[in-house]
KOLDREN-255575 format. One line per 4 residues: number of its first residue (from 1); for each residue x, y, z of N, C-alpha, C. Coordinates in steps of 0.2 Angstrom, whole numbers. Layout:
BEGIN
NUM = X/Y/Z/X/Y/Z/X/Y/Z  ...
This chain:
BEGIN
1 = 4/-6/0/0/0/0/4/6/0  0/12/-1/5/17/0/0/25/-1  4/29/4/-2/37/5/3/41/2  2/39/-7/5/44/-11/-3/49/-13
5 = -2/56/-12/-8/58/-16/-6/65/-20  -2/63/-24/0/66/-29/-3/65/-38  -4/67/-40/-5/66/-46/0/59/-47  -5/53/-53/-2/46/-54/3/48/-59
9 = 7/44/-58/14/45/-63/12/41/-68  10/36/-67/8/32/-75/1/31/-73  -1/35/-78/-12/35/-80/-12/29/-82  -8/25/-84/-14/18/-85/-15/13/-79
13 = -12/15/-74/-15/13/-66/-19/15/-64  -22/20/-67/-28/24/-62/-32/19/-60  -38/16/-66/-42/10/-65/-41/5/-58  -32/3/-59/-33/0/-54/-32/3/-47
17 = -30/8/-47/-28/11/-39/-35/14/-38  -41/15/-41/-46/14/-38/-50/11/-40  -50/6/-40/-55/-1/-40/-49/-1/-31  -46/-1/-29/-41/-2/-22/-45/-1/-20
21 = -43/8/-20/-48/12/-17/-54/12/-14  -60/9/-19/-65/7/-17/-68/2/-12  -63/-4/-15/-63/-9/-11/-62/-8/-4  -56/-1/0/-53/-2/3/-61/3/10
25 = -62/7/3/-69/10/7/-74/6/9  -75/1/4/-81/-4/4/-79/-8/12  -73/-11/15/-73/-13/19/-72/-10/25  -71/-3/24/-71/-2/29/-80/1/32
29 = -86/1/26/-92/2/26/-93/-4/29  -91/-9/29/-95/-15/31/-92/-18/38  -87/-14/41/-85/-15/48/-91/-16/53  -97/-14/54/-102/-13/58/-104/-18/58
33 = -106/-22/53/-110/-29/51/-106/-33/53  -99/-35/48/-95/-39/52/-95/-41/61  -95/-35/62/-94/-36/71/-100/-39/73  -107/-37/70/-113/-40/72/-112/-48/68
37 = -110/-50/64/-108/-57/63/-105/-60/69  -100/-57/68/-96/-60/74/-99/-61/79  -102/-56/83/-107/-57/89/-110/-62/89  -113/-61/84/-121/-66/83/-116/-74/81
41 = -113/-75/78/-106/-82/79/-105/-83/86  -102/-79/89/-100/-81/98/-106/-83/101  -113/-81/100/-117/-81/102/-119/-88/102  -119/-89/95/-121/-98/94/-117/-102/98
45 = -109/-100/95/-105/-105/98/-104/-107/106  -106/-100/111/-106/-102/118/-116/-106/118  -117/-102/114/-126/-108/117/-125/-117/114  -123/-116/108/-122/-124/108/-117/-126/112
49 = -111/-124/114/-106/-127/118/-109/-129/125  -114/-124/130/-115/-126/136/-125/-132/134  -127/-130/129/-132/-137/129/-127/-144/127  -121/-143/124/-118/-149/122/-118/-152/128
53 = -110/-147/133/-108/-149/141/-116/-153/147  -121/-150/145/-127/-149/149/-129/-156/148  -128/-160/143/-129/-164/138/-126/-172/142  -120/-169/141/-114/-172/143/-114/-176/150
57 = -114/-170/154/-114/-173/161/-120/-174/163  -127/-172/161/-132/-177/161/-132/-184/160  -128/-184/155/-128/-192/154/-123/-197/158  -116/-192/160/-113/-195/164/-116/-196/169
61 = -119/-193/174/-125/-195/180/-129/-200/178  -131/-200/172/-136/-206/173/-133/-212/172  -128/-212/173/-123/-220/171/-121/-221/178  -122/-217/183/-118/-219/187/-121/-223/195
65 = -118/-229/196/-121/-235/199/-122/-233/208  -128/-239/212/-128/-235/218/-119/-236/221  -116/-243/219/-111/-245/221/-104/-244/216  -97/-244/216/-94/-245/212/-92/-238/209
69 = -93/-233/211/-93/-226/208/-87/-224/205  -82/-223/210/-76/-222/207/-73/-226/200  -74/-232/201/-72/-237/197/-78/-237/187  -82/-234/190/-86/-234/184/-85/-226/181
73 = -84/-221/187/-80/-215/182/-75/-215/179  -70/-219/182/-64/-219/176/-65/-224/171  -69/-229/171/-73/-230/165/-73/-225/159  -82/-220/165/-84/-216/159/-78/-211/155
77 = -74/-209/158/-68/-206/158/-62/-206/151  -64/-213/151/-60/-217/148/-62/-221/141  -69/-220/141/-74/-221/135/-76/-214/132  -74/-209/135/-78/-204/133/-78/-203/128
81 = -75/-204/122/-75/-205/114/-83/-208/114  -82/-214/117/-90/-218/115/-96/-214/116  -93/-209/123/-101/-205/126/-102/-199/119  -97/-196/119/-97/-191/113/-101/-196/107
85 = -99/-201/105/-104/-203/98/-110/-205/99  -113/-207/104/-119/-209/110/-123/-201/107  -120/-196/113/-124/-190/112/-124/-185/106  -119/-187/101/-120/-184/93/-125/-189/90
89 = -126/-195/90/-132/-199/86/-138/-196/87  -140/-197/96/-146/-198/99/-148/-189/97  -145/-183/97/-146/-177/97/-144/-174/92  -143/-177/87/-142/-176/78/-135/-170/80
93 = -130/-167/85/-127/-163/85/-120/-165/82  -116/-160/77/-110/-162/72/-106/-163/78  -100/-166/78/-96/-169/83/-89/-161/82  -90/-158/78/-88/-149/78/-89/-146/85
97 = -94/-146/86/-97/-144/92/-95/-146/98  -92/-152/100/-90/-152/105/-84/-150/109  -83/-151/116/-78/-149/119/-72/-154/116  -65/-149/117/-61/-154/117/-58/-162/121
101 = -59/-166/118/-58/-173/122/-54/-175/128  -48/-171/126/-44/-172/130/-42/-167/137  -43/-160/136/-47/-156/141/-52/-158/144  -58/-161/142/-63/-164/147/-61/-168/151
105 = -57/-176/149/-59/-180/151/-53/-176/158  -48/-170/158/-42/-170/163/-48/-165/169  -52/-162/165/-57/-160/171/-63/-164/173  -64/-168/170/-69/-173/174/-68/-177/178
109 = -60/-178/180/-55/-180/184/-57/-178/192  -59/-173/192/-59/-169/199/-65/-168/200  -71/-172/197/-78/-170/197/-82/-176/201  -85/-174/205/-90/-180/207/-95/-182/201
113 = -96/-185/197/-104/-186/193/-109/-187/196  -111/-189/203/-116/-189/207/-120/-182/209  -114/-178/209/-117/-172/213/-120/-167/204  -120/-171/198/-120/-165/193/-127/-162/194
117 = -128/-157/191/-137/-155/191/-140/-158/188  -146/-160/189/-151/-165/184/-152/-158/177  -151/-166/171/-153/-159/165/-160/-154/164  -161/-150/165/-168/-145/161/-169/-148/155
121 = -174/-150/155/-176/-151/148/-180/-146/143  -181/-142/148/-184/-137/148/-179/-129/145  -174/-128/148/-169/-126/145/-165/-124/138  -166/-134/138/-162/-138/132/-167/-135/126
125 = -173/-137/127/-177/-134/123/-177/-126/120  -179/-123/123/-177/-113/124/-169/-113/119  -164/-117/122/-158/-115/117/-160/-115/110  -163/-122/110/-165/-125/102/-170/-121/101
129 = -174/-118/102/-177/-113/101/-174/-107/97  -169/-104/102/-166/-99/100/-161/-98/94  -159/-105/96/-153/-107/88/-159/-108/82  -164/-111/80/-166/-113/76/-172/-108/74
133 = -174/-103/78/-180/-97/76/-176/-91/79  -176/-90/85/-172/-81/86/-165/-80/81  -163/-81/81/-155/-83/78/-156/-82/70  -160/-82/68/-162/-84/59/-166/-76/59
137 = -169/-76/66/-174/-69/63/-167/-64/66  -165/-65/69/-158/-59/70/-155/-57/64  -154/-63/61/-149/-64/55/-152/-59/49  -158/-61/48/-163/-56/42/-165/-49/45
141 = -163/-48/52/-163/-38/52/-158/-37/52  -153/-39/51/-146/-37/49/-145/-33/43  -142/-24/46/-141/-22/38/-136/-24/33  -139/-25/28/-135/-28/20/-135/-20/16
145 = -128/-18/17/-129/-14/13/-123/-10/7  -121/-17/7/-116/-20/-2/-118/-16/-7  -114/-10/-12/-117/-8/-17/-116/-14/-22  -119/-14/-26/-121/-19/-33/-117/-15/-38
149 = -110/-13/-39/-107/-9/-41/-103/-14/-48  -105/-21/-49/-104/-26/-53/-108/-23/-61  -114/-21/-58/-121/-22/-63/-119/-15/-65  -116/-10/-62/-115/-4/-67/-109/-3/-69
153 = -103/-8/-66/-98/-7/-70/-91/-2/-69  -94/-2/-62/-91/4/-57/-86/2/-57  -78/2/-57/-72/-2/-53/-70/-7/-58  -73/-10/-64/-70/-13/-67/-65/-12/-71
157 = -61/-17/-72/-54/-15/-76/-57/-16/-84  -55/-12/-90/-59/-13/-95/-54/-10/-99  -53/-15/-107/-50/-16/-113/-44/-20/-111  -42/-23/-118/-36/-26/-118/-37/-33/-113
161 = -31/-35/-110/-31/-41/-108/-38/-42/-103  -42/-35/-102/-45/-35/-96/-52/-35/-99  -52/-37/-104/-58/-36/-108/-65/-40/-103  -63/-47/-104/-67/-51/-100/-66/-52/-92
165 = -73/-48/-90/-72/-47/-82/-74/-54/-77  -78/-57/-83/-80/-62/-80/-80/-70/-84  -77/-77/-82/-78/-80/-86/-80/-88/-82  -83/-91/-86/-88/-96/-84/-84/-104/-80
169 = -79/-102/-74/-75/-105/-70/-76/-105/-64  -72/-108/-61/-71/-107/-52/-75/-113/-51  -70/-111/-43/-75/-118/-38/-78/-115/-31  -78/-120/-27/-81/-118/-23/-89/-114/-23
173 = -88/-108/-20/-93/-102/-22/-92/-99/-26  -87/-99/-32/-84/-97/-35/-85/-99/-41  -90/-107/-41/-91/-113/-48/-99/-107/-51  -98/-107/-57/-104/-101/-60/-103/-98/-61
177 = -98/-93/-59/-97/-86/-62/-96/-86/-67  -101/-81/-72/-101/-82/-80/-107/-85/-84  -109/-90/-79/-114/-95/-84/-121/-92/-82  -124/-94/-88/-133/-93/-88/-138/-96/-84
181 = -134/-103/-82/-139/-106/-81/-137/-104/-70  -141/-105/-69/-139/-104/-61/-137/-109/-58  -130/-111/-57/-126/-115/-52/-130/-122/-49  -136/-119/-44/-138/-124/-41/-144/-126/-42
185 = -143/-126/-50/-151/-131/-53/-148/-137/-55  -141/-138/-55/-139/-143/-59/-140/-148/-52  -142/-148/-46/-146/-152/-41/-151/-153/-37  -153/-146/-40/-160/-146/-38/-165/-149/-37
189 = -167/-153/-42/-170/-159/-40/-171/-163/-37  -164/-164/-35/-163/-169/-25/-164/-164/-20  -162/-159/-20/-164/-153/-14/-174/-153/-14  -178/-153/-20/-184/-153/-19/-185/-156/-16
193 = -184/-166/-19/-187/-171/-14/-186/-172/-8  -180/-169/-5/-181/-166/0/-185/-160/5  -185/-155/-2/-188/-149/2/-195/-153/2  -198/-154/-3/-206/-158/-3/-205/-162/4
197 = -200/-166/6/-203/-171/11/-203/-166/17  -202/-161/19/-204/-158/25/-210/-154/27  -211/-152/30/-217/-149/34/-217/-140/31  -221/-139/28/-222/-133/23/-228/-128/26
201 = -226/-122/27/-229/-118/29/-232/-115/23  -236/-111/20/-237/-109/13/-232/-108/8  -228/-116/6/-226/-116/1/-219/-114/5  -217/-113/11/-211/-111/14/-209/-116/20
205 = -202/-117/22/-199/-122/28/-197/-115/33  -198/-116/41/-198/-112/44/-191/-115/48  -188/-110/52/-181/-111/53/-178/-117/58  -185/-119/63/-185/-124/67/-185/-129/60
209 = -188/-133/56/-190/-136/50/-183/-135/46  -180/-132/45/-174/-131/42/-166/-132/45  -168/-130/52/-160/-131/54/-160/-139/57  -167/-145/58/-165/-150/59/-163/-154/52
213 = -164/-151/45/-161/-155/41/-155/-152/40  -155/-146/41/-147/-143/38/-142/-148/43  -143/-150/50/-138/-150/53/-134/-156/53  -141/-163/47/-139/-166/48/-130/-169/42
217 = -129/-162/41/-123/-162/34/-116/-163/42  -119/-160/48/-112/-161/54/-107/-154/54  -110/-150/49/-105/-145/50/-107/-141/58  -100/-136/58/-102/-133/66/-110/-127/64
221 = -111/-127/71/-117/-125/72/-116/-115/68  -110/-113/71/-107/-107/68/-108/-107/59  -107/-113/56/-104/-113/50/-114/-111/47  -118/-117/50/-124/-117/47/-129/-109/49
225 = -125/-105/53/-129/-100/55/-127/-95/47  -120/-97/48/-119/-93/40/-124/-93/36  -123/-100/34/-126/-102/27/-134/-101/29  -136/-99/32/-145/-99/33/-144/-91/32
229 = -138/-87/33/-139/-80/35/-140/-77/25  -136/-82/23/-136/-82/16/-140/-84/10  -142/-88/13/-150/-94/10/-156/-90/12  -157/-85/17/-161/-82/17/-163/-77/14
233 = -162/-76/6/-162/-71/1/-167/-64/4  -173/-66/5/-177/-62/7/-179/-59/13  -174/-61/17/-174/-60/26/-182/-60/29  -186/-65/27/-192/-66/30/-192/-73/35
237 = -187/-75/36/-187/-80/41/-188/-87/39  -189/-88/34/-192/-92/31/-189/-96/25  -188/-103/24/-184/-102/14/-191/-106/10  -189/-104/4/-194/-106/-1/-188/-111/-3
241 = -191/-115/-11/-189/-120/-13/-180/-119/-14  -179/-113/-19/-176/-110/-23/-170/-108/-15  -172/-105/-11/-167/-102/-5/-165/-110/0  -169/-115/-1/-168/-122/2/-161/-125/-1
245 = -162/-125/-8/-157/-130/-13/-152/-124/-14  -151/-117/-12/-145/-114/-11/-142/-116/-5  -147/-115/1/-142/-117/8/-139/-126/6  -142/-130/6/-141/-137/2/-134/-136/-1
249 = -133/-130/-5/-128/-130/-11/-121/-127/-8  -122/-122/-3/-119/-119/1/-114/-125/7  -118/-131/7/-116/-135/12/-110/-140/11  -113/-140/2/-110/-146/-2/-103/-142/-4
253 = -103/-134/-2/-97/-130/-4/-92/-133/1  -96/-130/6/-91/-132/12/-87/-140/15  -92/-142/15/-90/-149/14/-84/-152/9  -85/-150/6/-79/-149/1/-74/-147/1
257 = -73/-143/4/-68/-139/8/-65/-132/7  -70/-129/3/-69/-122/2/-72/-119/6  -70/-111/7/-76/-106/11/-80/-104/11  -86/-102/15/-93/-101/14/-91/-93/12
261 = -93/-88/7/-92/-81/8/-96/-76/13  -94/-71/13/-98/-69/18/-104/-66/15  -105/-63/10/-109/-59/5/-110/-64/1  -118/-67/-2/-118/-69/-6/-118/-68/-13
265 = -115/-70/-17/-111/-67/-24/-118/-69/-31  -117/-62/-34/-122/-63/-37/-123/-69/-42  -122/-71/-44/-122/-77/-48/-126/-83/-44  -126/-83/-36/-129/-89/-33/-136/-85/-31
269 = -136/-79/-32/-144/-75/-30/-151/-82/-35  -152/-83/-30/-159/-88/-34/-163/-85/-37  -165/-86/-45/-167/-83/-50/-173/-80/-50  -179/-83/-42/-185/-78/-42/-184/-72/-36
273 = -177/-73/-35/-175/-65/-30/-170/-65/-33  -171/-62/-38/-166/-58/-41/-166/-52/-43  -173/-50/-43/-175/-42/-43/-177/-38/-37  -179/-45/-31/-180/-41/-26/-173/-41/-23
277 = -168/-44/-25/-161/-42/-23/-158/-35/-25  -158/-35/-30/-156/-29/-35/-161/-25/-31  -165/-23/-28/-169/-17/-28/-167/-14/-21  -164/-21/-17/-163/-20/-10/-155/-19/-10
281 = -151/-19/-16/-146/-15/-16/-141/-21/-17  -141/-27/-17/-137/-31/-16/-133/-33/-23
């Protein structure tokens, strides 16, 4: 970088020292959101982690005998790999989420299991509550406020080598750029049969109805907040078919091993929100 603000010495840089420029503003415009990500991320990640832990030592109490106590804790201690695959089957929760194994079992060391709290069931519910319905409506009052500075041509580099700003390559979230047809129809069809088998509100899955399928791909519960904050094109809380097989598409990214973006790119905007995207500045 550099804080020269003199007249440029070679004009055919201009283009790019402000296409920088822009960007450098753009990022620093979108610092407010960011932080509200990040909040709203910490937030999941310490609610799923204390319903995990809550999980946890519930279950280690109920294993534990009137007699033989000691000898059956370093047992459970010592299996705790098996209690951990126990409580991710039975509560469909990615194995991401939990503590780490090895710090646990060195502080379960110094715990009675007799004396844990009996689990709230009542509690555990309220979390799941808040992850799978508060959390989605949080995520759709968040302001988006990205110029769409692609569709007028603002910034781009243009003639010559730079002629083609865009061409029909890439992967990850990055597979489409350039092409007509939109990315994730090429599996759509399997995202329906699945969106059809769920429980539908007019024509819509609701966020409880959506994060027990999204979860079952295993990612952390942080990653799936993403991809729902992204899948939910039209911030009503809600996804249609079209906003279902992006999050679907979004998951098959990740999996994969590429990264989720933070800004959905316009190429994956689903083709019957694509005007109400454009209009809301995206």
């Amino acid at each position: 970088g550099s804080f020269w603000n003199q007249p440029l010495q070679c004009a055919a840089n201009r283009d790019l020292f402000e296409k920088e420029q822009d960007d450098l503003f753009g990022d620093l415009e979108e610092l407010p959101r960011f932080a509200t990500v990040r909040r709203l991320n910490d937030l999941i990640k310490r609610a799923t982690l204390a319903k995990v832990n809550a999980l946890i030592i519930s279950h280690l109490k109920g294993q534990m005998p009137v007699l033989g106590k000691e000898g059956k804790k370093k047992e459970l201690i010592k299996k705790l790999d098996e209690v951990y695959k126990k409580i991710q089957d039975e509560h469909n929760i990615p194995e991401a989420d939990f503590p780490d194994i090895d710090n646990m079992r060195e502080k379960l060391k110094k715990q009675d299991f007799t004396k844990f709290p009996v689990l709230h069931k009542e509690m555990i519910a309220k979390v799941d509550r808040m992850l799978s319905e508060d959390i989605p409506r949080l995520m759709s009052l968040m302001p988006r406020e990205q110029m769409d500075k692609k569709a007028g041509g603002v910034g781009l580099i243009k003639g010559g080598a730079f002629t083609k700003t865009a061409m029909p390559v890439g992967t990850g979230a990055d597979e489409g750029i350039g092409e007509r047809e939109w990315i994730v129809s090429r599996d759509k069809p399997k995202y329906d049969n699945i969106f059809n088998s769920l429980e539908q509100v007019e024509g819509k899955i609701t966020g409880r109805i959506a994060r027990e399928e999204l979860i079952k791909s295993k990612l952390p519960s942080k990653e799936l907040g993403k991809i729902w904050r992204l899948a939910d094109v039209d911030h009503d809380g809600l996804l249609d078919d079209e906003e279902f097989a992006l999050a679907m598409h979004l998951i098959k990214v990740k999996i994969e091993g590429h990264q989720i973006p933070e800004d959905l790119p316009d190429h994956l905007i689903p083709p019957c929100h694509r005007e109400g995207a454009q209009k809301n500045g995206f």
